[in-house]
LUMMIKE-98184 format. One record per residue (C-alpha): chain; x negated, y negated, z. Coordinates in pm, 1 decimal, decimal comma. Layout:
BEGIN
+-------+----------+----------+----------+
| kette |        u |        v |        w |
+-------+----------+----------+----------+
|     A |        X |        Y |        Z |
...
+-------+----------+----------+----------+
***
This chain:
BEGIN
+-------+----------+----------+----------+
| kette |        u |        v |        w |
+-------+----------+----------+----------+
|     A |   3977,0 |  -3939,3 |  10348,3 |
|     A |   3755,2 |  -3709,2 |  10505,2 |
|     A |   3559,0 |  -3422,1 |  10355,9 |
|     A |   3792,3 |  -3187,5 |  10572,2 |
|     A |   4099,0 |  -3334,3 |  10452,3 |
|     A |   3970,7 |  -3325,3 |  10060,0 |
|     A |   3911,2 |  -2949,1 |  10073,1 |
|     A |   4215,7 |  -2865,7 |  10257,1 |
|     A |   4422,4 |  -3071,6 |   9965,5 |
|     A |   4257,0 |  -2890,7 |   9706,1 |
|     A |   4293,7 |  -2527,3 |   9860,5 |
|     A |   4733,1 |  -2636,2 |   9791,9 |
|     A |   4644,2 |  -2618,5 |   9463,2 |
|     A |   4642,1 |  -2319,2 |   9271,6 |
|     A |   4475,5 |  -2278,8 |   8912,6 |
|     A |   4588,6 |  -2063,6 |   8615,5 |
|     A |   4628,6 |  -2174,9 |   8204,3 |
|     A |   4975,7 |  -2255,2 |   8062,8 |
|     A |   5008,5 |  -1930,2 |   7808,1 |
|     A |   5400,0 |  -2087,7 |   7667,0 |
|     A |   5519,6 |  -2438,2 |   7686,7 |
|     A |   5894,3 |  -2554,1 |   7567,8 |
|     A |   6129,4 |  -2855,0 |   7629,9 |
|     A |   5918,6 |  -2992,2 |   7924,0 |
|     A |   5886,4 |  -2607,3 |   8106,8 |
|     A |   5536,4 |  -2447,1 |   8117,6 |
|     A |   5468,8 |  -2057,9 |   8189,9 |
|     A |   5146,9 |  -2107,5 |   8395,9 |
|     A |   4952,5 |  -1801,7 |   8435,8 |
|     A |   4770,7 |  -1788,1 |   8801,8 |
|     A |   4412,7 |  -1735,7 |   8821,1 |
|     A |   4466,5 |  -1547,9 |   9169,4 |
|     A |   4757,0 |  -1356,0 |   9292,4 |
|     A |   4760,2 |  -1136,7 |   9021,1 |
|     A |   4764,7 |  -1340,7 |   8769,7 |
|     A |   5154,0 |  -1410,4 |   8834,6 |
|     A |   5344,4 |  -1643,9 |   8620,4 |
|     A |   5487,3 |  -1930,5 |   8716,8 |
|     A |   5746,0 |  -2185,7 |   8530,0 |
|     A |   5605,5 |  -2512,7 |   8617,4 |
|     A |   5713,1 |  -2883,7 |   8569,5 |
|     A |   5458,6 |  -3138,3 |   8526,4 |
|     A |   5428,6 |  -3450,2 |   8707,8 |
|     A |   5589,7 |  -3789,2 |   8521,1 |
|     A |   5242,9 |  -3975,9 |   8542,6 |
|     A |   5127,5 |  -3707,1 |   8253,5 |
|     A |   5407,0 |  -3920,3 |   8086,3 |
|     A |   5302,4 |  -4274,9 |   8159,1 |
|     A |   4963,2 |  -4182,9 |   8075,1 |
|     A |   5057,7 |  -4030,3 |   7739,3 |
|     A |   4913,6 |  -3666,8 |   7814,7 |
|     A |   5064,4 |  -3351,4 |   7743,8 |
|     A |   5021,1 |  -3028,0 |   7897,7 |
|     A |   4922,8 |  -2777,6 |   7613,0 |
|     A |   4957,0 |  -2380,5 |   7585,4 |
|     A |   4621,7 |  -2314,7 |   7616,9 |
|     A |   4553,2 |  -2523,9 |   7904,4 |
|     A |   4370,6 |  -2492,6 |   8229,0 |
|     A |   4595,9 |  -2657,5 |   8512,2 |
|     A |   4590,3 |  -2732,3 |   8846,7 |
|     A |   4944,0 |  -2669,1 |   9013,8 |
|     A |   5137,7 |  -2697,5 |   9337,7 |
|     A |   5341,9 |  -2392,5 |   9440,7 |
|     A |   5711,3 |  -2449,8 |   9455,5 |
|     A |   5756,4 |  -2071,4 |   9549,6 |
|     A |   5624,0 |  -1765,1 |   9475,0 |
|     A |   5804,2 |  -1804,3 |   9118,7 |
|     A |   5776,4 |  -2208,6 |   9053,6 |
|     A |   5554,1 |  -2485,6 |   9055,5 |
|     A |   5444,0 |  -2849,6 |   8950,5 |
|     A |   5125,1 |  -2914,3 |   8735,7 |
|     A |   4927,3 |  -3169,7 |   8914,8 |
|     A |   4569,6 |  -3183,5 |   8698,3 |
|     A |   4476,0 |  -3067,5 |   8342,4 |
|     A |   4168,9 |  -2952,6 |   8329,4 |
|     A |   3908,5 |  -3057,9 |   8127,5 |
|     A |   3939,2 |  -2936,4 |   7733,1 |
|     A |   3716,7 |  -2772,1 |   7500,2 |
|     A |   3902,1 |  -2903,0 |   7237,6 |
|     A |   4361,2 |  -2939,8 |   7140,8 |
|     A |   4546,6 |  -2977,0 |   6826,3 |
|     A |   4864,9 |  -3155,4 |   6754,4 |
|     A |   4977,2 |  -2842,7 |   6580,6 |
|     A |   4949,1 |  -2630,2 |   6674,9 |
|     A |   5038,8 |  -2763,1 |   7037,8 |
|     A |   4725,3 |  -2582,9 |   7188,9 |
|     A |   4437,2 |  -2619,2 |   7374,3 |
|     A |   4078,0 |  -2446,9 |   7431,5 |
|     A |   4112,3 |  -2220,8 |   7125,3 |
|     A |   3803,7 |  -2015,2 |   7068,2 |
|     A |   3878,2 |  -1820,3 |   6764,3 |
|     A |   4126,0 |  -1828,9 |   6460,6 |
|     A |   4179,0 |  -1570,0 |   6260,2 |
|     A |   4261,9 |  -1642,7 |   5903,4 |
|     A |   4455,9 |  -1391,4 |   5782,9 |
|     A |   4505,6 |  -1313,2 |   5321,9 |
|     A |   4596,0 |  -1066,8 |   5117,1 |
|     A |   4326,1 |   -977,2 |   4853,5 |
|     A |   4699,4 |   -975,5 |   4613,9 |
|     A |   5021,4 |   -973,0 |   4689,6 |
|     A |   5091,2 |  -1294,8 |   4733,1 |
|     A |   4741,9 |  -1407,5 |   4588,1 |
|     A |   4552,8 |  -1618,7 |   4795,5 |
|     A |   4513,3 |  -1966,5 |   4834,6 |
|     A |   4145,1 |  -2089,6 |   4840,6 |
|     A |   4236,8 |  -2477,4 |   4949,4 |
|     A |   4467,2 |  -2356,2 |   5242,8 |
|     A |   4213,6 |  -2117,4 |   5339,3 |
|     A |   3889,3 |  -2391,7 |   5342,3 |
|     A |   4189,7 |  -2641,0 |   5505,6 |
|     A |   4152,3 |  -2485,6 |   5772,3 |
|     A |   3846,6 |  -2358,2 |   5800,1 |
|     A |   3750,6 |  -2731,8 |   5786,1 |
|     A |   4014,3 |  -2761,8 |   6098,2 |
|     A |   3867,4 |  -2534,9 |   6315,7 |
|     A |   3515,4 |  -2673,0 |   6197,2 |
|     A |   3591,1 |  -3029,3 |   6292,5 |
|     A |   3737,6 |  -2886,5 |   6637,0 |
|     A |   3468,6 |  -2693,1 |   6757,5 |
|     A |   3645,5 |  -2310,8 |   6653,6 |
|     A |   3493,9 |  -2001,7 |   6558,5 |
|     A |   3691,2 |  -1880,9 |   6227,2 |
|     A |   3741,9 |  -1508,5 |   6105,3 |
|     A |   3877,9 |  -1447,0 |   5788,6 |
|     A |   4072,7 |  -1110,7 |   5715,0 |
|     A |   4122,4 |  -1003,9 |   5385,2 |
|     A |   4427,5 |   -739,7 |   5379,0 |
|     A |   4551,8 |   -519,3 |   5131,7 |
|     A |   4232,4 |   -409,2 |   4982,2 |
|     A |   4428,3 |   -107,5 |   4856,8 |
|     A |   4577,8 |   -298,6 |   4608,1 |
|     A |   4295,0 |   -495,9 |   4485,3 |
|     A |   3911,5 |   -535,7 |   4509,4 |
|     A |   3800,9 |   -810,7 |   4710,9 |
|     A |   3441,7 |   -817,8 |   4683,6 |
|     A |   3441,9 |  -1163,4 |   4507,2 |
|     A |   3664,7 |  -1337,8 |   4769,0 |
|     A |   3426,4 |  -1159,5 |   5046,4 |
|     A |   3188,6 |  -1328,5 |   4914,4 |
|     A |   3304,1 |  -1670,5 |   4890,3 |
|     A |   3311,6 |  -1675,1 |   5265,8 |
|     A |   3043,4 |  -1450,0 |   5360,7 |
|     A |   2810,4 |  -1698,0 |   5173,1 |
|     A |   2966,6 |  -2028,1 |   5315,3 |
|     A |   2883,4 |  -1862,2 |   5665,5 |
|     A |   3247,3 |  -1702,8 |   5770,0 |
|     A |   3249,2 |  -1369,9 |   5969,5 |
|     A |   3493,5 |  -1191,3 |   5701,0 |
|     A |   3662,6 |   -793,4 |   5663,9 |
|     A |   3791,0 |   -681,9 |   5422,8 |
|     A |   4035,1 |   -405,8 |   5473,7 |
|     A |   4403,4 |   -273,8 |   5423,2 |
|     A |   4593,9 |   -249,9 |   5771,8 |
|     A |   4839,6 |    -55,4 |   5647,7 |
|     A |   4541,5 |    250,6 |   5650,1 |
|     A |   4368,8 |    161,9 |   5967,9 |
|     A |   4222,1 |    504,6 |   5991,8 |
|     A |   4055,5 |    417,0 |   5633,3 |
|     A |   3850,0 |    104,7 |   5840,1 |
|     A |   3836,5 |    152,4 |   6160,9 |
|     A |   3499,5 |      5,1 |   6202,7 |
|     A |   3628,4 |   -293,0 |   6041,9 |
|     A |   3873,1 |   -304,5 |   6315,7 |
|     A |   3647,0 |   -268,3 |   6599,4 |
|     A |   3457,7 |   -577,6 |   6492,4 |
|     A |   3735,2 |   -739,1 |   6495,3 |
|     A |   3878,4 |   -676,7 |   6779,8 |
|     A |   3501,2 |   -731,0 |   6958,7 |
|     A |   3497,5 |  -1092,0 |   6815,5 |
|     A |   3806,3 |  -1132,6 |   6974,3 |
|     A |   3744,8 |  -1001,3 |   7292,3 |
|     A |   3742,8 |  -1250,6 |   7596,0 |
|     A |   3898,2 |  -1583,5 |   7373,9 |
|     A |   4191,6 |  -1687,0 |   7297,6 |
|     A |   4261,8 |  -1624,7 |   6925,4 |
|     A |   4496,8 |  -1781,2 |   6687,0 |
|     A |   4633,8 |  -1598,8 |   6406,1 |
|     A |   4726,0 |  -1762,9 |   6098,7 |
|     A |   4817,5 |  -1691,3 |   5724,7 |
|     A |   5091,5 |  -1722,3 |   5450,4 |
|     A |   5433,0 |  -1492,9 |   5529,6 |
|     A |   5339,6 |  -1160,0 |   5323,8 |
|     A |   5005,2 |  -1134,8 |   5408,7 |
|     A |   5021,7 |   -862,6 |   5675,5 |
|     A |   4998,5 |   -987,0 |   5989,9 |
|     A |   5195,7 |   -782,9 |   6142,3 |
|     A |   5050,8 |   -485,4 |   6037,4 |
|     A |   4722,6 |   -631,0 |   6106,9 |
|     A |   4829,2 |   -664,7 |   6479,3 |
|     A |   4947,9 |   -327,3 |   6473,8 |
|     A |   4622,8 |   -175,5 |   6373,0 |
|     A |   4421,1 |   -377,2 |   6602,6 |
|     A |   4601,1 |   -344,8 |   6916,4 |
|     A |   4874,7 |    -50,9 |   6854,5 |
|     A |   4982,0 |     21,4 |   7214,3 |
|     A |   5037,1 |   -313,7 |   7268,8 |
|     A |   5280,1 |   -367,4 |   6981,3 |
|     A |   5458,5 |    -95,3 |   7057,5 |
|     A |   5522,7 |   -175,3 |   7360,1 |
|     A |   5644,5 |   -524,9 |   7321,0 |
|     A |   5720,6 |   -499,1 |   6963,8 |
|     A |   5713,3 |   -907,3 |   7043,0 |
|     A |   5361,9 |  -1038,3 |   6887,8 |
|     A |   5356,7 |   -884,3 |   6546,0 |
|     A |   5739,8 |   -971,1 |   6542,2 |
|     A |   5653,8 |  -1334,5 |   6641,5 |
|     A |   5338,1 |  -1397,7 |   6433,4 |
|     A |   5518,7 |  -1246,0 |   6111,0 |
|     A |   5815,9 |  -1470,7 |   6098,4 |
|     A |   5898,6 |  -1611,7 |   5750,1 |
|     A |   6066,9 |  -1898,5 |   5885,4 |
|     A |   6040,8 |  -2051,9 |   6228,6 |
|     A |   6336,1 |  -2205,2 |   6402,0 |
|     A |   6160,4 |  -2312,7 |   6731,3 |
|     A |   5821,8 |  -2538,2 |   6783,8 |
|     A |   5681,3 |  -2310,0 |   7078,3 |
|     A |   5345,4 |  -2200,5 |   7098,6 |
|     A |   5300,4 |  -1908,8 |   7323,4 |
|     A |   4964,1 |  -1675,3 |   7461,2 |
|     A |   5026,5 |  -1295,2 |   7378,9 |
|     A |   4778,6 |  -1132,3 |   7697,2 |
|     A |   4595,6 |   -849,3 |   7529,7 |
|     A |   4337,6 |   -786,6 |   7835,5 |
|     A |   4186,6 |   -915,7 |   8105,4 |
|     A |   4082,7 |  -1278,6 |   7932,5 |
|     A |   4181,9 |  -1173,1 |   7549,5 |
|     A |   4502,5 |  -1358,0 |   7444,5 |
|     A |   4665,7 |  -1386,5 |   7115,2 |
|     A |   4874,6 |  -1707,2 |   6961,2 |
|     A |   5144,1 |  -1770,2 |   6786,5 |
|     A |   5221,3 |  -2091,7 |   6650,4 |
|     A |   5484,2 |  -2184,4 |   6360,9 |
|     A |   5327,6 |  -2335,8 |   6067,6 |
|     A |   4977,7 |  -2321,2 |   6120,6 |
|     A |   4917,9 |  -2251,9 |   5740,0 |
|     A |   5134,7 |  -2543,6 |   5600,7 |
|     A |   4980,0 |  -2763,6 |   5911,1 |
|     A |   4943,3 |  -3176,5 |   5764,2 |
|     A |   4532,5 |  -3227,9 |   5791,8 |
|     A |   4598,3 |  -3658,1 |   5770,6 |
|     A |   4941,6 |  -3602,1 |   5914,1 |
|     A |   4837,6 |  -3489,8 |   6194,7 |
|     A |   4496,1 |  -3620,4 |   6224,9 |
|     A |   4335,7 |  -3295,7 |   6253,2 |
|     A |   4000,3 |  -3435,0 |   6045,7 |
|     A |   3862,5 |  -3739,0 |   5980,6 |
|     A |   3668,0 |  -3834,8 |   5638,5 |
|     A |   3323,8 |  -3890,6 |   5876,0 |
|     A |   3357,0 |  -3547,7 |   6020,7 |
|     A |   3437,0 |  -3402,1 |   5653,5 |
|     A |   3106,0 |  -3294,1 |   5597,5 |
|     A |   2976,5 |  -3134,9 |   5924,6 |
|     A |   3328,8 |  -2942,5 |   5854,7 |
|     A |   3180,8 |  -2790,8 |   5524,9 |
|     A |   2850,1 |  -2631,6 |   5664,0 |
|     A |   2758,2 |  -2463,6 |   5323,7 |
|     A |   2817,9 |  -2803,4 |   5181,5 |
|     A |   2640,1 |  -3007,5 |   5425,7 |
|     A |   2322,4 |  -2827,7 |   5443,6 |
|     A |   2231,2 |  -2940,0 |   5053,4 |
|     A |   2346,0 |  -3301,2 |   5181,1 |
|     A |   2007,2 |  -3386,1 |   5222,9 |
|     A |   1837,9 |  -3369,3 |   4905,6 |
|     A |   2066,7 |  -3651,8 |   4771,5 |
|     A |   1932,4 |  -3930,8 |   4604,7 |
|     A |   2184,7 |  -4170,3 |   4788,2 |
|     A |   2225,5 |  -4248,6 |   5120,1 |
|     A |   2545,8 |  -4324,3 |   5083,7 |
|     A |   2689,3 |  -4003,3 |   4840,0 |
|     A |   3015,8 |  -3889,6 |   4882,3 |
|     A |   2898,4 |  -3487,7 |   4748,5 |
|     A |   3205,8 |  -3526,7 |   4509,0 |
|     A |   3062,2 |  -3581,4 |   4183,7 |
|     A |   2730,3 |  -3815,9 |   4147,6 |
|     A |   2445,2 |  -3746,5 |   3938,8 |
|     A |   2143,7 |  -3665,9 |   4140,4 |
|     A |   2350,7 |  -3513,5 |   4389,9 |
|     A |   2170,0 |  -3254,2 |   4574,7 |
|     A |   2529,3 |  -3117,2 |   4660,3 |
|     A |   2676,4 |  -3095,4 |   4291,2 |
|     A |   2330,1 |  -2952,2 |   4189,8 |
|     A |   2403,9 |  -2667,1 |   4447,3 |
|     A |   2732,3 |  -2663,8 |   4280,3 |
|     A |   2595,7 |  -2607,1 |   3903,2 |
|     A |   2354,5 |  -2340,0 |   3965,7 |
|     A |   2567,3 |  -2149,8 |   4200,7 |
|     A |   2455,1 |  -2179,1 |   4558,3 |
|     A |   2750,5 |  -2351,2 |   4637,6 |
|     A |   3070,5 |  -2160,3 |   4540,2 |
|     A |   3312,8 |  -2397,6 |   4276,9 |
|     A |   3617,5 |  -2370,3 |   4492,6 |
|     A |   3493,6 |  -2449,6 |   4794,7 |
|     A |   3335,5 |  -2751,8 |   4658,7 |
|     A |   3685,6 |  -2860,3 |   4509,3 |
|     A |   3861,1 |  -2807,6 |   4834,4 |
|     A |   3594,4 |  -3069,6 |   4997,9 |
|     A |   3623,6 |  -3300,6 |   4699,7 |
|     A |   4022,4 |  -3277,1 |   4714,0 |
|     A |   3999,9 |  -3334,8 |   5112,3 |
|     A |   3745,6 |  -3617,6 |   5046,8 |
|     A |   3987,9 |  -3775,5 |   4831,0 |
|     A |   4324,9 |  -3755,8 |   5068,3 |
|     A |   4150,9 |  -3835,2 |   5343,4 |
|     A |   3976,1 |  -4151,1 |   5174,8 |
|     A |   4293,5 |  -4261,2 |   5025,0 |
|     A |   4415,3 |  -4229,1 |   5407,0 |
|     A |   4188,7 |  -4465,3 |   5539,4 |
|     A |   4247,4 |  -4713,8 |   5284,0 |
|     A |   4617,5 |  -4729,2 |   5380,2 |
|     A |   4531,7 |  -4751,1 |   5745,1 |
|     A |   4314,2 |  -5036,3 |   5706,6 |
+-------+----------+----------+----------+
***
């Protein structure tokens, strides 16, 4: 095949990233002609080769017609998850409420230790600050080396600078929201981007469902290259299930932790609870915060019990 013959080939292709996949149909957002969607199919080799397309994907697809087409290529991946079903995620944004429900410290350094392990930025949002103080929670994560606000969406006026950093870090990446039903999302959404809710009324709707009854995960454009996700069960996501981290990648997925690794007296510690441990020492005189040293030791442990059954 000539040069000629290679370009010509790949100008029949047109690029774009899959922003909603369900039941085998993928809504493929075009790079060029205005970034129109189209509902593609992807080829049956993806099949034999075991390789899904992801929302969150960039593709390569052949044009149908000006509304269909047929995914040829996947591009290549900054990083995917199981579940969600996504793909090059840049940011996810932890969303709890400082009360009301109360919130859950092992959930919350779950997945922080998720997005670690897969290369993603994390921002943690601490709603309804009306109703109680969250200094100490703030600093929980401000200290393990989280970007964190702390704020009450329901008073946006009250923080909007808290807002606009917010919505800055999110600028220009696709950003997953996640967080226990009651938490606020919703109005969260609403206060960071309140034309575009009312408008579709369709992402704060989406992202603050209770209960989900479907499995897709779908790209809410907010600009340009800002898009926002919505995934069921992101919060009550299976970290061994779904092999999301391993027990060798546990501590690079703790950073606080890690970084007092060093001064161990064993080269072979597990940080959990030996003496000499330049980890539990960082633990006793309060450098490292208690609870998120028993969210890595409680990992450690279900993960290690994991690979014992696997082997």
């Amino acid at each position: 095949m000539n040069e000629e013959t290679t370009v010509l080939q790949e100008n029949e292709f047109t690029k774009g990233r899959i922003i909603k996949s369900t039941g085998g149909l993928y809504s493929v957002e075009a790079f060029d002609n205005d970034g129109r969607i189209y509902e593609c199919r992807a080829k049956g080799a993806f099949r034999r080769e075991k390789v899904t397309p992801l929302t969150g994907d960039i593709v390569k697809f052949r044009n149908v017609d000006e509304t269909t087409g047929f995914i040829v290529e996947i591009c290549e991946r900054k990083n995917s998850l199981i579940r969600p079903a996504a793909a090059n995620i840049d940011m996810l944004v932890l969303v709890c409420a400082a009360a009301h429900p109360d919130p859950d410290l092992f959930i919350i350094d779950k997945l922080t230790a998720i997005a670690e392990f897969n290369g993603i930025d994390v921002y943690l949002v601490i709603n309804k600050c009306d109703i109680k103080n969250a200094e100490e929670l703030e600093n929980i994560y401000s200290s393990a080396g989280f970007k964190v606000a702390a704020l009450s969406a329901s008073h946006p006026e009250k923080y909007a600078s808290e807002l606009e950093c917010i919505r800055e870090a999110l600028r220009g990446k696709i950003n997953f929201f996640s967080g226990a039903s009651g938490v606020g999302k919703s109005s969260l959404l609403n206060a960071l981007y309140p034309s575009f809710s009312q408008e579709t009324g369709e992402i704060s709707r989406k992202i603050s469902r209770g209960k989900h009854t479907t499995r897709v995960t779908e790209l809410f454009k907010i600009d340009r290259d800002t898009y926002i996700g919505d995934t069921p069960g992101f919060s009550m996501v299976d970290v061994v299930g779904f092999n999301l981290l391993t027990l060798d990648g546990l501590l690079d997925s703790f950073p606080d932790i890690k970084k007092h690794a060093g001064s161990c007296r064993y080269t072979d510690c597990t940080h959990t609870c030996e003496d000499g441990c330049g980890v539990v020492e960082a633990v006793s005189d309060g450098t490292i915060q208690t609870s998120r040293h028993e969210s890595y030791t409680r990992l450690y442990r279900e993960l290690k019990e994991a690979n014992n059954k696997w082997k």
